[in-house]
C-alpha positions as CSV (number, residue, x, y, z in Angstrom):
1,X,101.0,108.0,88.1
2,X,103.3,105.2,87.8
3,X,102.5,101.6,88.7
4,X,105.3,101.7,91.1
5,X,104.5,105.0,93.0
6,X,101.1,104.1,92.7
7,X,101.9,100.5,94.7
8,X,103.8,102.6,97.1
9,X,101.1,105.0,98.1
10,X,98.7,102.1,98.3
11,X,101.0,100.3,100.7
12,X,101.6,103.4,102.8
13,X,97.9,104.1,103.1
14,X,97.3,100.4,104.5
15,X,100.3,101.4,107.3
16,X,98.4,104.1,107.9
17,X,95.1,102.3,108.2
18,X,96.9,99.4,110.1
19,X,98.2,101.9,112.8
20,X,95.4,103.6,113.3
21,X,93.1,100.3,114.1
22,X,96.2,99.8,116.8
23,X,95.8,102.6,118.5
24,X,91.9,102.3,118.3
25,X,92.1,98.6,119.6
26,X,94.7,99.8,122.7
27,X,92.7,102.9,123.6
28,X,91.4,101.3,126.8
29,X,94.6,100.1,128.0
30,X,96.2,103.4,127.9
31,X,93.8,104.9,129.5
32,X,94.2,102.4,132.1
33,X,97.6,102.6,131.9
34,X,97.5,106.4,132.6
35,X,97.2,105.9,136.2
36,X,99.5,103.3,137.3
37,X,101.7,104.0,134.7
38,X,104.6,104.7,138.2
39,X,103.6,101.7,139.5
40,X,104.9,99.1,137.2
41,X,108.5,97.7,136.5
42,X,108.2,99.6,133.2
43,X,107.4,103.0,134.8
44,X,110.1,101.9,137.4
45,X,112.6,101.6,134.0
46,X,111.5,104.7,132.7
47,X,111.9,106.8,135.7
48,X,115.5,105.5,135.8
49,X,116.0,106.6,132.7
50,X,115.2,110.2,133.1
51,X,116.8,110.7,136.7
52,X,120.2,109.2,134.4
53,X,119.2,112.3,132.0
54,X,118.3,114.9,134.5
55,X,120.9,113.5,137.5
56,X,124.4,113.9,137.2
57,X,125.0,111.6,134.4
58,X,122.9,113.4,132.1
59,X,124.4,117.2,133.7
60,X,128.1,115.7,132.8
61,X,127.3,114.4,129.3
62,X,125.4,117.9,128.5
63,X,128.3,119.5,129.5
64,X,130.5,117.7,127.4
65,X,128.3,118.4,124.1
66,X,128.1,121.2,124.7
67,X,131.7,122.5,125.0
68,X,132.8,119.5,122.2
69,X,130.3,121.2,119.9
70,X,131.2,124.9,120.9
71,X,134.6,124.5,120.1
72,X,133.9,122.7,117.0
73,X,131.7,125.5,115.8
74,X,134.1,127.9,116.5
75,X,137.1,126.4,114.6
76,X,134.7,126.3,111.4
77,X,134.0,122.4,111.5
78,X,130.3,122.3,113.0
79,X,127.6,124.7,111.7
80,X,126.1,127.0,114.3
81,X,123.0,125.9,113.6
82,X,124.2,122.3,114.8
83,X,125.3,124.0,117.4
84,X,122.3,125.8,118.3
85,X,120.5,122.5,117.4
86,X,121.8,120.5,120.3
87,X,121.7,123.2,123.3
88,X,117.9,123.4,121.6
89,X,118.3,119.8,122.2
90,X,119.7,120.3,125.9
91,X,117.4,122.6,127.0
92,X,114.2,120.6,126.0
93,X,116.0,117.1,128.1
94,X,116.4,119.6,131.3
95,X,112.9,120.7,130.8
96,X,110.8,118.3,129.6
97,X,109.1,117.9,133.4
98,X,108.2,121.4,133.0
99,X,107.0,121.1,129.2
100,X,104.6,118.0,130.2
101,X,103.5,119.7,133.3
102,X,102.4,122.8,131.2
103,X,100.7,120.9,129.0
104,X,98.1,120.2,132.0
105,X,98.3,116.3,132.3
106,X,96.1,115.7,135.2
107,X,98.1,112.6,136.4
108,X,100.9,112.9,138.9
109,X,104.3,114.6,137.6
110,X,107.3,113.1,138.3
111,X,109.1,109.7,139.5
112,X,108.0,108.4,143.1
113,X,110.1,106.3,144.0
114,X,108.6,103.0,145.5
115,X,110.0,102.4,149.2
116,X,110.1,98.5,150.1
């Protein structure tokens, strides 16, 4: 092996290593955070976020890839399989609540939103 490639595999195994005693030391907090995750100003920003990308914003924009890359794949200037890439792409945003609810999480699905 070369010195260099050798250096760079060292250095990607103490990332590795360095990652994995992050996610060791914050396992408690996630846990924690599992439950009052809706609750914070975080979860407040991130449930924003996806009623933007399942609301009407997020319906318009889908829209608009979707015929933009339709057309382009039909005059020869996008691959169909960028094509097929991004309604792939689509139709996981639309149903990522489902996808995450199938997977059995055990905390509650969805955004509340918090009335003050």
């Amino acid at each position: 092996m070369k010195p260099q490639t050798k250096n760079l595999s060292l250095a990607w195994q103490v990332c590795l290593m360095v990652m994995l005693s992050v996610i060791l030391v914050m396992l408690p907090d996630l846990a924690h955070a599992q439950a009052t995750a809706a609750n914070t100003p975080m979860g407040a920003v991130l449930c924003t976020v996806t009623a933007w990308f399942t609301g009407n914003t997020g319906k318009g924009l889908a829209t608009i890839a979707i015929t933009v890359i339709g057309i382009g794949a039909l005059l020869g200037k996008v691959s169909w399989g960028m094509a097929i890439i991004v309604g792939i792409g689509v139709a996981i945003i639309f149903g990522a609540a489902s996808i995450v609810q199938a997977m059995g999480t055990t905390a509650q699905s969805g955004c509340t939103q918090a009335t003050s």
